[in-house]
C-alpha positions in Angstrom: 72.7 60.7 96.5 75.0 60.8 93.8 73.9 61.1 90.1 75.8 59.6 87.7 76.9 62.0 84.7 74.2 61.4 81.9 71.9 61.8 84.6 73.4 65.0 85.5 73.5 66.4 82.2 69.8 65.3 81.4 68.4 67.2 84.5 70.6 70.1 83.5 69.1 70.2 80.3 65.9 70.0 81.3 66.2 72.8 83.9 68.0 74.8 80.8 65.2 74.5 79.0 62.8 75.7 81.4 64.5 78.2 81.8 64.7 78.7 78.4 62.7 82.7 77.5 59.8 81.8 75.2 59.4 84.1 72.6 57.6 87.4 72.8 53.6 87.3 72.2 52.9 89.7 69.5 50.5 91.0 71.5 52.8 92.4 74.1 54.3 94.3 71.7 51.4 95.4 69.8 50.3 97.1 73.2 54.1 98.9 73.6 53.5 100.7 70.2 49.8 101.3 70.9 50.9 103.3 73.8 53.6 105.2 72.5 50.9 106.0 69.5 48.5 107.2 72.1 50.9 109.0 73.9 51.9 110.7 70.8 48.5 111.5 70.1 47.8 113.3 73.1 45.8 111.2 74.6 46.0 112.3 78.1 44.8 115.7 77.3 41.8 114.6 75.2 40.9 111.4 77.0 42.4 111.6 80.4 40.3 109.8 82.6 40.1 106.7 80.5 44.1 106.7 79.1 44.7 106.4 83.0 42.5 103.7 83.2 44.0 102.6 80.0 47.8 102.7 81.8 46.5 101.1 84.7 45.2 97.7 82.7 48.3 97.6 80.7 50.2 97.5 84.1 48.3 94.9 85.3 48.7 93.3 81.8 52.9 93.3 82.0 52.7 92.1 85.4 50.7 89.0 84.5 53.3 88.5 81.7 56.5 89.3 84.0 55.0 86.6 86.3 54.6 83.9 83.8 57.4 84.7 82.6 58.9 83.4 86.2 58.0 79.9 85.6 59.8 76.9 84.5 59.2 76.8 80.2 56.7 73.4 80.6 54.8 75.6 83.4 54.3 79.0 81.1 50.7 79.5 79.7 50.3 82.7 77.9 47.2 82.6 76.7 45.4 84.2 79.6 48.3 87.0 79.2 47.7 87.2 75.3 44.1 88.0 76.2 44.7 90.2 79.0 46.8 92.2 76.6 44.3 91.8 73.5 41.8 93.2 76.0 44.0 96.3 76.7 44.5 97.0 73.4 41.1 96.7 72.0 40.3 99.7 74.8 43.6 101.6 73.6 42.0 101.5 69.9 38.7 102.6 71.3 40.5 105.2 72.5 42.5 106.3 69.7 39.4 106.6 67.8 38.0 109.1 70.6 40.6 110.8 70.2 41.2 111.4 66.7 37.3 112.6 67.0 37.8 114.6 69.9 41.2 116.2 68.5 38.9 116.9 64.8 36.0 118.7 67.1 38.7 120.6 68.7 41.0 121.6 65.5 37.2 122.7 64.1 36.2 124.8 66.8 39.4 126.3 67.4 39.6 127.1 63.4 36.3 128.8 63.3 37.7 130.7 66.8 40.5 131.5 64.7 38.7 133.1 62.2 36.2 134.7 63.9 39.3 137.0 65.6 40.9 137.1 62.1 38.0 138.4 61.4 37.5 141.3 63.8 41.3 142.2 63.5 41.0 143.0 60.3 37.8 144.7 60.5 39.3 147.2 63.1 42.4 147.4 61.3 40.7 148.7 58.6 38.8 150.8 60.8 41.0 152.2 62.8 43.8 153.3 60.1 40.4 154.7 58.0 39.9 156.8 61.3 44.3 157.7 61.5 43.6 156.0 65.1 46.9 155.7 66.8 49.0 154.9 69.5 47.5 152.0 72.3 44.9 150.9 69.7 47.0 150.2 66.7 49.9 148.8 69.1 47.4 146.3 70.6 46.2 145.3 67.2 49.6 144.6 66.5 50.1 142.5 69.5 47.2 140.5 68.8 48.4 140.0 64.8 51.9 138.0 66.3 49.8 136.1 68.6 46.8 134.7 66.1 50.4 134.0 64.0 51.5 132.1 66.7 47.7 130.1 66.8 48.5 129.5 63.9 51.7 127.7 64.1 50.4 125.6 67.1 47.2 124.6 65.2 49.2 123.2 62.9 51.4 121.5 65.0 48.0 119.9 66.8 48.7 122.3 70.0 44.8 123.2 70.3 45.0 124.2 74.1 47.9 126.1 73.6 46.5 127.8 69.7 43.4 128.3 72.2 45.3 130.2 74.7 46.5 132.4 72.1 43.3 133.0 70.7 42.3 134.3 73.8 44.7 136.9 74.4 44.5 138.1 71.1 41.2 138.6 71.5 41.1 140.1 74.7 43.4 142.9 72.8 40.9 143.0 70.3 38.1 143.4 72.7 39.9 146.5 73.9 40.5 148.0 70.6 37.1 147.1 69.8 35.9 149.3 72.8 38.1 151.9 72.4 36.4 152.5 68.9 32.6 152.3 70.4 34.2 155.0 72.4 35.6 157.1 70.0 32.1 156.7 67.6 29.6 156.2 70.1 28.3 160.1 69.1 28.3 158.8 65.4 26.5 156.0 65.9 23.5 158.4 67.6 21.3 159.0 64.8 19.8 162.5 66.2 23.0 163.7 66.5 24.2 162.6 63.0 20.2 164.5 61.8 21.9 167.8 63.4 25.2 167.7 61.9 23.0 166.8 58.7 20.7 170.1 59.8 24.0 172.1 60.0 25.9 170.9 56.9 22.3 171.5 54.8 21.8 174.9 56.0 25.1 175.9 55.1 24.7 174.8 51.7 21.2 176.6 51.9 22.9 179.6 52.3 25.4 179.5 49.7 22.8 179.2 47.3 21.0 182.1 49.2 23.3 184.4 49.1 25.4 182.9 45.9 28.7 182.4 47.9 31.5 180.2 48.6 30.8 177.6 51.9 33.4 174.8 52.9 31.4 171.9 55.1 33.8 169.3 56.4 33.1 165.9 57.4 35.4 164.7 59.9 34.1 160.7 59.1 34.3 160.4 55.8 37.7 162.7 56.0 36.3 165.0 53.3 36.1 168.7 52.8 33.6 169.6 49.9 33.8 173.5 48.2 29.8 174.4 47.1 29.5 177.7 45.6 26.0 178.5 45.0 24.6 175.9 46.8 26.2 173.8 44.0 29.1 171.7 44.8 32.5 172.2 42.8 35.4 170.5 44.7 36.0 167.8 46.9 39.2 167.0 49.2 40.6 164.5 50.9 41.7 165.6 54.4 43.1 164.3 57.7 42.7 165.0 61.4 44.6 164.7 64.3 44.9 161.3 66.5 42.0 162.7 68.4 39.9 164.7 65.2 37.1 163.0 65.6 35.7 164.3 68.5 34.7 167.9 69.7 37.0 170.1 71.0 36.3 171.1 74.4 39.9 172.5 75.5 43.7 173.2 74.4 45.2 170.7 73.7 42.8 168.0 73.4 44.3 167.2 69.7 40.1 167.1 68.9 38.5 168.9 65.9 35.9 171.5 66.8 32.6 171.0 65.3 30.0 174.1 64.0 29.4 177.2 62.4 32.4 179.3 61.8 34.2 181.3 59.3 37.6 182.2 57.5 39.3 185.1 59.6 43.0 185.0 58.1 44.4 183.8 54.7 47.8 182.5 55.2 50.2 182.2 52.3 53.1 181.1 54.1 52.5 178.9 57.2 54.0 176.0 59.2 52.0 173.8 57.7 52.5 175.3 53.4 49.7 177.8 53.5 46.6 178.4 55.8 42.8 179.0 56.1 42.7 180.6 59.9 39.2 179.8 61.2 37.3 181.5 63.9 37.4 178.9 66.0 36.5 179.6 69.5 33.1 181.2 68.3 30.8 182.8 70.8 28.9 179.0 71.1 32.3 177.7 72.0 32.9 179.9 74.6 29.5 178.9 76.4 30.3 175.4 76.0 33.3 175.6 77.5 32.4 177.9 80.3 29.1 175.5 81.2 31.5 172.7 81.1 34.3 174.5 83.7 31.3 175.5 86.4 29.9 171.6 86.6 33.8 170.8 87.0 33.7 168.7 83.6 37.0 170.1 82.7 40.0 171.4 85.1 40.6 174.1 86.3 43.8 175.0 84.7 42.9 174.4 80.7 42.0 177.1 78.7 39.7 176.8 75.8 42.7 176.6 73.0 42.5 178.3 69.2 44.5 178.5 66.2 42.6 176.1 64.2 43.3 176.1 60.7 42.6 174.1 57.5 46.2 173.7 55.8 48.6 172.1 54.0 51.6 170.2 54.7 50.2 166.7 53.6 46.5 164.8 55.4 49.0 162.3 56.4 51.1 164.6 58.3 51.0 166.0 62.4 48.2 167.9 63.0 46.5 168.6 66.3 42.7 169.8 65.9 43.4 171.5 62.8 42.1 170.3 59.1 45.2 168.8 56.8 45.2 168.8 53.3 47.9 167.6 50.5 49.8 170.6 49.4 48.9 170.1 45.9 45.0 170.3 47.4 45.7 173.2 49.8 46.7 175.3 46.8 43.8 174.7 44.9 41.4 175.5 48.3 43.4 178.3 49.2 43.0 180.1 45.9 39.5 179.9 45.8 38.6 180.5 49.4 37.7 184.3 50.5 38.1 185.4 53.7 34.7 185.3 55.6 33.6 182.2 53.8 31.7 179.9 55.7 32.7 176.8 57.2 30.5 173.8 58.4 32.7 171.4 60.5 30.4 167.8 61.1 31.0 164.5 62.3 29.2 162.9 59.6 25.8 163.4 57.8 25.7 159.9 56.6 24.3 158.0 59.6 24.7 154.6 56.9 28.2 155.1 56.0 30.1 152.0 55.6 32.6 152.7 58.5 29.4 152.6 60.5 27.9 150.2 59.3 30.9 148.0 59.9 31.3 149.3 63.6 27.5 148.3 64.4 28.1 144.4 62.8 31.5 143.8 65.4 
């Protein structure tokens, strides 16, 4: 059959028009932002299970509105779409919520993680630069200083897993610094053994006053070395071990400070190390020790028990290995009023409250 033209050009028109896009429903666009939002917001990390289920409805939703969108104009009904899509983003809202209250929890708890390992690396940096701890330990400490940094940076960039991971190694390094110091104080932290060194130090002092002479007693915790004369006591100086000083020298080249009753043998004037109190270091105790400790094979077979253990100068900062260090300034002063044969008292600590201990007991 064959139309005539204004019958032509009205059924054009009206095929035109269905064809005709409708406009957008705000709703459909709503939804688009909604999901980049969530996306944003991390949403499939905090609320995975029910952004996927999220992403699956708003699927269903643009398929519903690419189908309508198929029909002829007068055919189109988008209202069953508009409340498919209100639908979707009623639960994306829902969710945002959850998230924004799951991301809060989690900024909190990693926070208070944050500065609970803060906490305990400063705690043992303090610690271990009181006790001149160093190599592994203070290198780890380090380590685990750039990564609570990094945390840092990534809690404030909202990267909790990732802040979290940090956390975790950092304190892992901690943990090992943290042991490493139980280690090294475990003996301090025994209150019968702090009562002996206490027994020994006393007893010392006892006799100075006794027999009205000069005694030295040395506390290797505190890093103090304290002249009585008379039982009354006259100076006190500020020393430093070696890496190792804390504990009791077993063997040569250990780098530990012995511990006990011994004497000044040699005055020094001119030494490595300034000037020097030569001490009588191994005494007749040592040399049983030692000797007890090489027959239950505590020790190898090729050490030797060492000697040459001094109090001297050359700054408490400085190198020393077993030996007592004091400023020069400090070593003059001791040197001048130290006899030879005086007395010396070398203890871990008598102070079984101390603050470093104290400190070690509450990490």
């Amino acid at each position: 059959m064959k139309l005539d033209r204004p019958t032509a050009a009205l059924i054009l028109a009206v095929v035109l028009i269905g064809c005709r896009s409708a406009p957008v429903p705000p709703e459909v666009a709503e939804a688009e932002r909604q999901e980049r939002d969530l996306r944003g917001a991390g949403a499939s990390q905090y609320a995975g299970p029910e952004h996927e289920g999220y992403l699956r409805a708003l699927k269903s939703a643009r398929r519903s509105y690419q189908r309508e969108n198929l029909k002829l104009g007068w055919l189109r009904d988008y209202g069953p779409v508009r409340r498919e899509f209100r639908a979707v983003i009623d639960e994306g809202g829902r969710i945002g919520r959850d998230v924004r209250a799951r991301k809060a929890r989690k900024a909190g708890s990693v926070q208070e993680t944050a500065a609970a390992v803060w906490g305990k690396l400063k705690t043992l940096e303090g610690i271990t630069v009181s006790l001149g701890v160093r190599g592994r330990p203070r290198e780890d400490l380090a380590r685990a200083s750039v990564l609570l940094t990094e945390a840092g940076r990534l809690m404030e960039g909202e990267k909790y897993e990732d802040a979290s991971a940090r956390l975790a190694q950092a304190d892992i390094l901690i943990g090992g610094v943290e042991r490493a110091v139980n280690a090294a104080l475990g003996r301090y932290l025994d209150r019968e053994q702090v009562r002996a060194w206490k027994r020994l130090a006393d007893e010392a002092v006892a006799e100075s006053r006794r027999k009205r002479t000069t005694v030295l007693v040395v506390s290797k915790l505190e890093k103090k070395l304290m002249l009585y004369r008379d039982g009354v006591l006259r100076r006190t100086y500020d020393v430093g071990l070696g890496f190792n000083g804390l504990a009791d020298k077993r063997h040569a080249g250990d780098d530990a400070t012995p511990e006990g009753r011994y004497a000044v043998i040699r005055k020094l004037p001119v030494s490595q190390y300034h000037k020097a109190l030569l001490i009588d270091y191994p005494n007749e105790e040592d040399r049983r020790a030692f000797a007890r400790d090489k027959k239950r094979g505590a020790l190898p077979g090729s050490v030797g028990i060492g000697g040459q253990i001094e109090i001297h100068g050359g700054g408490r900062d400085g190198l020393t290995r077993g030996c007592v260090a004091l400023d020069d300034g400090d070593m003059d002063d001791l040197f001048d009023r130290v006899p030879v044969g005086t007395q010396v008292a070398i203890v871990g600590t008598t102070d079984g409250d101390s603050p470093i201990l104290e400190t070690v007991r509450r990490i």
